[in-house]
MMTF fields as JSON, N, C-alpha, C and O atoms, coordinates in Angstrom:
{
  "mmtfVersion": "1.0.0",
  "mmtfProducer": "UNKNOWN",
  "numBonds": 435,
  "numAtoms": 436,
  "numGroups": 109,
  "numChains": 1,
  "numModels": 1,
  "chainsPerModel": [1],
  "groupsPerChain": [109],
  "chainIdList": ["A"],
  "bondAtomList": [4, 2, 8, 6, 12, 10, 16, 14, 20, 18, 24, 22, 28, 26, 32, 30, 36, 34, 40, 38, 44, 42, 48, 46, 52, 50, 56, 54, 60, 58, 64, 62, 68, 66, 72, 70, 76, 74, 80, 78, 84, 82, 88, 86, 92, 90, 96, 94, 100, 98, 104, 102, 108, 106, 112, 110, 116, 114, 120, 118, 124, 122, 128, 126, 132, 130, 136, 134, 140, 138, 144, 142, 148, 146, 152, 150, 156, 154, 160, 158, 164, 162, 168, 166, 172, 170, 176, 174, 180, 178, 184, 182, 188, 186, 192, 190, 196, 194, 200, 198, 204, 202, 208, 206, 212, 210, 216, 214, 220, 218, 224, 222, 228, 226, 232, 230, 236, 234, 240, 238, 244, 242, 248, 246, 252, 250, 256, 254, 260, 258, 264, 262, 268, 266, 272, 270, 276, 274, 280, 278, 284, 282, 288, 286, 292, 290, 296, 294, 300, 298, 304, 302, 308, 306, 312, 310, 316, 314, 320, 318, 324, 322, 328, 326, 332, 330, 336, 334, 340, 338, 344, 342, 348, 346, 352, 350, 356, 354, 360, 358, 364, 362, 368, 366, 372, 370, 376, 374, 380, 378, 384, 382, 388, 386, 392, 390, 396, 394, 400, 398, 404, 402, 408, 406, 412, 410, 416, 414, 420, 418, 424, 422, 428, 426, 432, 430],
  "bondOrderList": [1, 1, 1, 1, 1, 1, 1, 1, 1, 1, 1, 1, 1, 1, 1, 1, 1, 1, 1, 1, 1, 1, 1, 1, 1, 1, 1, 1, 1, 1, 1, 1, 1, 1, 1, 1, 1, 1, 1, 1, 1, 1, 1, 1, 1, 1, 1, 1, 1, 1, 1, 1, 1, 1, 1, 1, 1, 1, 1, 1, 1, 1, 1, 1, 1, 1, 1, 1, 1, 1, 1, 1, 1, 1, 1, 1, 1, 1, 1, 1, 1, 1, 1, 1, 1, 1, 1, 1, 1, 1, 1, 1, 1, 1, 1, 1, 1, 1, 1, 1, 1, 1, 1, 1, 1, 1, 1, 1],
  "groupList": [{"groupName": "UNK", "atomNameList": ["N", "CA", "C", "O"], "elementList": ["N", "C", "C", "O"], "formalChargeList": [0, 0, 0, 0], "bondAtomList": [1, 0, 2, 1, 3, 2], "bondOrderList": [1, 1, 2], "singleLetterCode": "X", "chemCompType": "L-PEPTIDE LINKING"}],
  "groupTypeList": [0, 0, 0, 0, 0, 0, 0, 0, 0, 0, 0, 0, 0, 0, 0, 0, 0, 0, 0, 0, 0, 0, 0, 0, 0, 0, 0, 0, 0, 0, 0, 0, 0, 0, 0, 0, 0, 0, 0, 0, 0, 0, 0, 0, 0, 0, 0, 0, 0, 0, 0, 0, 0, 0, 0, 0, 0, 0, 0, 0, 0, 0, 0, 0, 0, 0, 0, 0, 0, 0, 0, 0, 0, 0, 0, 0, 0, 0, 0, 0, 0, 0, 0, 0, 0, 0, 0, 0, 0, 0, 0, 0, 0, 0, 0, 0, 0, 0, 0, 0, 0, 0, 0, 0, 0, 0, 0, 0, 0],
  "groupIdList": [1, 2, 3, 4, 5, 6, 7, 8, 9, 10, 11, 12, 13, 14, 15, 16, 17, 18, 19, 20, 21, 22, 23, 24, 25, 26, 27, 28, 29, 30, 31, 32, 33, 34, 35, 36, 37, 38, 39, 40, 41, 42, 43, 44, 45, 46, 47, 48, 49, 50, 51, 52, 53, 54, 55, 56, 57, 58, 59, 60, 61, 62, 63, 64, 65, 66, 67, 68, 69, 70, 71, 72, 73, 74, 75, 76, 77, 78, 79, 80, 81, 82, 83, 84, 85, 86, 87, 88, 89, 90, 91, 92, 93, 94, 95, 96, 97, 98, 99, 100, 101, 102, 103, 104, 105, 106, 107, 108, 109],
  "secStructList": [7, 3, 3, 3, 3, 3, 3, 3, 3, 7, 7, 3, 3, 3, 7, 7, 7, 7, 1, 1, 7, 7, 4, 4, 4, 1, 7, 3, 3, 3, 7, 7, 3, 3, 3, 3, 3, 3, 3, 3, 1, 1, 7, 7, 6, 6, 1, 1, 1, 1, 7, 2, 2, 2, 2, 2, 2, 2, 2, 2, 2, 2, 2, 6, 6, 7, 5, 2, 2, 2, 2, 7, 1, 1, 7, 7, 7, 2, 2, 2, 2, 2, 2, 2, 2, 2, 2, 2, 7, 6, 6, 7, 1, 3, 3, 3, 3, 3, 3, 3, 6, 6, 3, 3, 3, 3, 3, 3, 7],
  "xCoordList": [20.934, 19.65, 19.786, 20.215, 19.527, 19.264, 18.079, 17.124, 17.825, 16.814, 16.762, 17.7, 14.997, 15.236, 13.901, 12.887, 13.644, 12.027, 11.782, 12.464, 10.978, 10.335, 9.131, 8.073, 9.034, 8.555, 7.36, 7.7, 5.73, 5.387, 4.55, 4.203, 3.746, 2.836, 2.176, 2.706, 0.393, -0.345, -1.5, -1.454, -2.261, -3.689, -4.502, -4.349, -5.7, -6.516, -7.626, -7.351, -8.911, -10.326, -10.981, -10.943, -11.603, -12.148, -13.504, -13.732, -14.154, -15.3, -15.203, -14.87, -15.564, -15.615, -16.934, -17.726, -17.019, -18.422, -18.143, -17.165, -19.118, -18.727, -20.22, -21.273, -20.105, -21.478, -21.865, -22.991, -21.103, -21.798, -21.719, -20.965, -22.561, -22.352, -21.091, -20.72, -20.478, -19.423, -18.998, -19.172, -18.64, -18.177, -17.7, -17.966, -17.124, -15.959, -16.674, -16.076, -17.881, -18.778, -18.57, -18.413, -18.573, -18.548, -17.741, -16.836, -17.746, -16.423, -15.672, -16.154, -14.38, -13.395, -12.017, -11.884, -10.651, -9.758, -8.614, -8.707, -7.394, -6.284, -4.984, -5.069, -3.598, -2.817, -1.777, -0.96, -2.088, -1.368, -0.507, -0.166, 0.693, 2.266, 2.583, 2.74, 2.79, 2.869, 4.396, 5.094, 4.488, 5.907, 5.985, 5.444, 6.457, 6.84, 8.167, 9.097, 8.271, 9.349, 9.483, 8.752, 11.191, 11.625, 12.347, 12.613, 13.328, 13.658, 14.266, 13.52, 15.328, 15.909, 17.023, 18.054, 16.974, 18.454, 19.541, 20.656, 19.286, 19.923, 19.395, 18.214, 20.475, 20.275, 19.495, 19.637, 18.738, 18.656, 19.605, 20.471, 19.152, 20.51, 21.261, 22.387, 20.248, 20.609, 21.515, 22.234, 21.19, 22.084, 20.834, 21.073, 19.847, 18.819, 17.77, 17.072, 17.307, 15.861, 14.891, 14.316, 14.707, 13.371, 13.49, 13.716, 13.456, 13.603, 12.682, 11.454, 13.418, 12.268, 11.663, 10.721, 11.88, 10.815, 9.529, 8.47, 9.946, 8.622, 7.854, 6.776, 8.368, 7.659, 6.531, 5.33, 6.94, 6.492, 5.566, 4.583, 5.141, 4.696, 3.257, 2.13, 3.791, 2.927, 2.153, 0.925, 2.79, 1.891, 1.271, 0.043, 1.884, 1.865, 1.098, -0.123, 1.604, 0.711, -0.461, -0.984, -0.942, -2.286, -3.068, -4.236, -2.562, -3.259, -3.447, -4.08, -2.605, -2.458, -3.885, -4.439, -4.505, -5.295, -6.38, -6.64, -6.789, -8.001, -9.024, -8.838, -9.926, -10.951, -10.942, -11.41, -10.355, -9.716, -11.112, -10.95, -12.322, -13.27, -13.79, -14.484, -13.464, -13.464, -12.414, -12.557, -11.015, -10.068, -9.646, -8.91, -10.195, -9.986, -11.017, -11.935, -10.597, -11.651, -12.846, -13.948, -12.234, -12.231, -12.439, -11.982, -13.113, -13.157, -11.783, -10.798, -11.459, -9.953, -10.01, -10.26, -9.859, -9.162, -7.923, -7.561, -6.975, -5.778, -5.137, -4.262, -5.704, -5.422, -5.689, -5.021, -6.51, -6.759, -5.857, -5.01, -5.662, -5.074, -3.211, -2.654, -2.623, -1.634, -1.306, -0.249, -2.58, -2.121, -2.225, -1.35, -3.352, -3.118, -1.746, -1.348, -0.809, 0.483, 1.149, 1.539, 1.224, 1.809, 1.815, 2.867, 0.508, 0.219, 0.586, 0.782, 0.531, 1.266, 2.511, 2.685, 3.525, 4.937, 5.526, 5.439, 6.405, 6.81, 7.787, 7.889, 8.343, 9.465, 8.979, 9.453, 7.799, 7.483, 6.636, 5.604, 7.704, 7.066, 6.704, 6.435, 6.87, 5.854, 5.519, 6.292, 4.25, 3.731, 2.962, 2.111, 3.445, 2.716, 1.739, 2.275, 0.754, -0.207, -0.385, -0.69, -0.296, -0.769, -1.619, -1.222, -2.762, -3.954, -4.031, -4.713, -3.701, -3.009, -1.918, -1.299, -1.668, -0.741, -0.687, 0.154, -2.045, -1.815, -2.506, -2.665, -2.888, -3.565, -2.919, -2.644, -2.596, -1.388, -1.388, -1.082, -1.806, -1.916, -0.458, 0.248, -0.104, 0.938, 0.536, 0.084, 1.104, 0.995, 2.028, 3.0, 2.372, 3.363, 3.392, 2.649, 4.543, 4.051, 4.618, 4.379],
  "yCoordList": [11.596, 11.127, 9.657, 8.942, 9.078, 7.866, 7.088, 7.575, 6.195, 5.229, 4.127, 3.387, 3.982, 2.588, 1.432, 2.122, 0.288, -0.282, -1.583, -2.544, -1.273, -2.033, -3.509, -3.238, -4.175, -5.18, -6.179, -7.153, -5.401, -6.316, -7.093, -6.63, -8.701, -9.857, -9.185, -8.863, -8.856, -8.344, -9.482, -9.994, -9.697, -10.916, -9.969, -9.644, -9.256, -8.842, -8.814, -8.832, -8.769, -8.793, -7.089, -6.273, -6.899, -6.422, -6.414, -7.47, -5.436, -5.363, -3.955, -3.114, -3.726, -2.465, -1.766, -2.383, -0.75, 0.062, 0.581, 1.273, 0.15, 0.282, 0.655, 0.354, 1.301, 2.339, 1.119, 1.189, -0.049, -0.794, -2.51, -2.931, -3.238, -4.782, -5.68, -6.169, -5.875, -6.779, -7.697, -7.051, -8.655, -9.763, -9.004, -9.438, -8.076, -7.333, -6.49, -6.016, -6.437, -5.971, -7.008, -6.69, -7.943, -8.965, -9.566, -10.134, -9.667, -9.67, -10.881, -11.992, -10.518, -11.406, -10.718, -9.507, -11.883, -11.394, -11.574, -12.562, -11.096, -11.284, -11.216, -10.674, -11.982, -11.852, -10.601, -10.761, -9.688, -8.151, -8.192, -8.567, -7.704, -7.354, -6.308, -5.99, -5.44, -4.335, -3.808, -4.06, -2.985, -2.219, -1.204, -0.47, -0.527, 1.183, 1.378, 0.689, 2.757, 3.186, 5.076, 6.066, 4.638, 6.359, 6.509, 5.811, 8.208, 8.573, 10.012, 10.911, 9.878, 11.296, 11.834, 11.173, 13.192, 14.137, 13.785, 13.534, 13.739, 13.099, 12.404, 12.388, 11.656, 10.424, 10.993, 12.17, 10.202, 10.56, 10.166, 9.294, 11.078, 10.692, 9.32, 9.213, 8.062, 7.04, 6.474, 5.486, 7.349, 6.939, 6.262, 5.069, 6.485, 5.821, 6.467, 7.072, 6.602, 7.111, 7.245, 8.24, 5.848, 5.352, 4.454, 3.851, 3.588, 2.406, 1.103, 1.054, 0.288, -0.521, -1.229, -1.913, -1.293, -1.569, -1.064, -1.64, 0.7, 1.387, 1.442, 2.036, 0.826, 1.037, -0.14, 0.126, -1.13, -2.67, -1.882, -2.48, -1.289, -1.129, 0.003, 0.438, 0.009, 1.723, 0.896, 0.807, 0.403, -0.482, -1.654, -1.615, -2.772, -4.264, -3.911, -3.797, -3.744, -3.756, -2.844, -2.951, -1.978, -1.526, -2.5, -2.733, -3.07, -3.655, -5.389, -5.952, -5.735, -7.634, -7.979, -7.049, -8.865, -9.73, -8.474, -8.322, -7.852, -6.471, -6.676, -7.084, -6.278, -5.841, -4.587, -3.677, -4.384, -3.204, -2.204, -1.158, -2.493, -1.68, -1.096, -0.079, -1.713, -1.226, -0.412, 0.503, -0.955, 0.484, 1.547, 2.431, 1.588, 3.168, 3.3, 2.574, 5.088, 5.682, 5.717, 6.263, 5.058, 5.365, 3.784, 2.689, 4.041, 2.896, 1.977, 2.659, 0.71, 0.18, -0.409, -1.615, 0.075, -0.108, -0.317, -0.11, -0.985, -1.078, 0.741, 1.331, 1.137, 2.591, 3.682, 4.714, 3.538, 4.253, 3.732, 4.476, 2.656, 2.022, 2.678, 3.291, 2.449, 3.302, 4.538, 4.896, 5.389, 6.785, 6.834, 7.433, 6.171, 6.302, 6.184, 7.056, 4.769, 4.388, 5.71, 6.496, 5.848, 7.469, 8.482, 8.919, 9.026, 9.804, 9.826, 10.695, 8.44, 7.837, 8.576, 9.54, 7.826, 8.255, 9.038, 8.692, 10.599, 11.345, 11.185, 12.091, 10.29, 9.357, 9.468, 10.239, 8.48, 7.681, 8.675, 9.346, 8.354, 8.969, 7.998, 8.211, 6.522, 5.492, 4.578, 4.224, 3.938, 2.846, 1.757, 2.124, 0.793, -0.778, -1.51, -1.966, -1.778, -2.431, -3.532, -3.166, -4.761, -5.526, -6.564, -6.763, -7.266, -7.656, -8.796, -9.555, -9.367, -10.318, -10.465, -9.458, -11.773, -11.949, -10.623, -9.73, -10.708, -9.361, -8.093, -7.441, -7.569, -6.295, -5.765, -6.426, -4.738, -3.745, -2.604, -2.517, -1.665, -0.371, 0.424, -0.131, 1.629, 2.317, 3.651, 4.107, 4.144, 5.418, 6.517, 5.879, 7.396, 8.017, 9.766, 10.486, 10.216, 11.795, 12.554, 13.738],
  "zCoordList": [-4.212, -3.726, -3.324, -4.23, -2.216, -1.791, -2.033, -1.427, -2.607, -2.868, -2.135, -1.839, -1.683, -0.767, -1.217, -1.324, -1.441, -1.684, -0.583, -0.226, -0.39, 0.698, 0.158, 0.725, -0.249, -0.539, 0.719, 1.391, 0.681, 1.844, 1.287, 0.2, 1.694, 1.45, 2.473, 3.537, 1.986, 3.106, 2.577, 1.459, 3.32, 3.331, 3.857, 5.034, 2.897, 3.184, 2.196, 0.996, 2.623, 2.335, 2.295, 3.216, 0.821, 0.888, -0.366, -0.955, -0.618, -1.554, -1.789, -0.954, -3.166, -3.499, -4.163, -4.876, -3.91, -3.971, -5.622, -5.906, -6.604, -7.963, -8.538, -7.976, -9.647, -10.029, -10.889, -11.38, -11.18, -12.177, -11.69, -10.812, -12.387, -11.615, -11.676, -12.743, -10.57, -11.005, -9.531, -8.497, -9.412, -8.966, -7.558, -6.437, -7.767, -6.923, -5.669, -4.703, -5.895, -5.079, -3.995, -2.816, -4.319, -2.704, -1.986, -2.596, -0.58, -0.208, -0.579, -0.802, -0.618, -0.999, -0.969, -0.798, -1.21, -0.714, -1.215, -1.943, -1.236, -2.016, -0.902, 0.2, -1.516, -0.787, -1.631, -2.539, -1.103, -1.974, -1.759, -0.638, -3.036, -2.957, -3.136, -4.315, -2.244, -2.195, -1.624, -0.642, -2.751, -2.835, -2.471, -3.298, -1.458, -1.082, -1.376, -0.957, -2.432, -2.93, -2.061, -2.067, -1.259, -0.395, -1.016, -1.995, -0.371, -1.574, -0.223, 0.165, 0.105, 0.597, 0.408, 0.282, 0.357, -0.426, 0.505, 0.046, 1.935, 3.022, 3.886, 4.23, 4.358, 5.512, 6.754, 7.085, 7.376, 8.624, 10.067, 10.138, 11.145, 12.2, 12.459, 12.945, 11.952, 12.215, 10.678, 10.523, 9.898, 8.078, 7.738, 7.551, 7.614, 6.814, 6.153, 6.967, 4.781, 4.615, 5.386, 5.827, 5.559, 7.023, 7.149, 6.1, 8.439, 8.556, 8.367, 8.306, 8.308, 7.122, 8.149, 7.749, 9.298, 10.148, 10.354, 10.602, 10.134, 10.2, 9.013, 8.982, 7.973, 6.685, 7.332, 7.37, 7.705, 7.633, 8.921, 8.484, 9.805, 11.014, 10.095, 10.33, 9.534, 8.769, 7.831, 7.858, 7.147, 6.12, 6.54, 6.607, 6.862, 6.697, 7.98, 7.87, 9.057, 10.265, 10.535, 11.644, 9.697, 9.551, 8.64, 8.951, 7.586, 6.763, 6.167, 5.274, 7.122, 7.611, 7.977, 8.563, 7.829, 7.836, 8.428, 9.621, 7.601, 8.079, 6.683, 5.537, 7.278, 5.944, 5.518, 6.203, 4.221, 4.304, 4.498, 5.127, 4.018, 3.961, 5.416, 5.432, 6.525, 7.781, 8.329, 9.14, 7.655, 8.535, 7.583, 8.021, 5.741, 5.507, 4.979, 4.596, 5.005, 4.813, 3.22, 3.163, 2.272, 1.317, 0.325, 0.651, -0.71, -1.989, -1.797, -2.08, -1.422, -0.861, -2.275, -2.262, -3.371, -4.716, -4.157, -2.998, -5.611, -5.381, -5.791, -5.158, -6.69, -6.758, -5.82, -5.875, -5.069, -3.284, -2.863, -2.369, -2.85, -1.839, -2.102, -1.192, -3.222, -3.419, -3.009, -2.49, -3.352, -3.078, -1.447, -0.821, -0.742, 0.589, 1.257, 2.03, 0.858, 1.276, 0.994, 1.858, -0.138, -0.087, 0.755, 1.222, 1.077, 1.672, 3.54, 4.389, 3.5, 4.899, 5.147, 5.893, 4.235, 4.96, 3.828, 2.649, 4.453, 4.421, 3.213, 2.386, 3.138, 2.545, 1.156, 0.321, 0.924, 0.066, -1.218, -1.195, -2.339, -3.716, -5.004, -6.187, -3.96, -4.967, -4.231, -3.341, -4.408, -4.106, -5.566, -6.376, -5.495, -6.29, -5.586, -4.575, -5.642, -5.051, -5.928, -7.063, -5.778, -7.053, -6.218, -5.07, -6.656, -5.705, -6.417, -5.728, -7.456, -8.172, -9.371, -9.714, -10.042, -10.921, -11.663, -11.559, -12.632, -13.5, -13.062, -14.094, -12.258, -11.747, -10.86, -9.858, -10.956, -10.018, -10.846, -12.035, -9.985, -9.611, -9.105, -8.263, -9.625, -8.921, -9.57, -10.62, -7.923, -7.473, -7.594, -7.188, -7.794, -7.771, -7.799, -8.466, -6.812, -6.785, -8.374, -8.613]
}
């Protein structure tokens, strides 16, 4: 099995929709470190899992300086937010979201 991790700095804003009162309701923003972990039995034609360009094109460039609450569909927790990266690429059977020092979320199939 081949293992590969991808390491991106994303700057994004969002607010989250929460059944109870908290701070987090309003917008505001973090610079997220977010880790995508691939993973294939074999190489592809070029000898690679996936290329880490497209990780960075799939992730980082959907989610660079965006509010996340406008481009998904969904509560942009750091725990949505994981399983979405997942669900993205074909590859990927972990994602880390961490939205600061100590809060980070991971996803995994």
């Amino acid at each position: 099995m081949y293992y590969i991790e991808k390491t991106f700095e994303v700057s994004a804003s969002h607010h989250l929709n929460l059944s109870y009162e908290s701070k987090c309701t309003r917008v505001h923003g973090h610079n997220w470190i977010i880790t995508v972990y691939c993973k294939a039995e074999e190489l592809n034609a070029d000898g690679m899992v996936v290329d880490f360009s497209h990780l960075k094109q799939l992730v980082h460039g959907r989610l660079d300086h965006s509010d996340l609450n406008e481009i998904l569909p969904f509560n942009p927790t750091a725990e949505n937010i994981s399983k979405w990266i997942v669900d993205q690429i074909p590859q990927c059977y972990k994602a880390k979201v961490q939205e600061s020092e100590n809060n980070i979320a991971i996803y995994e199939l």
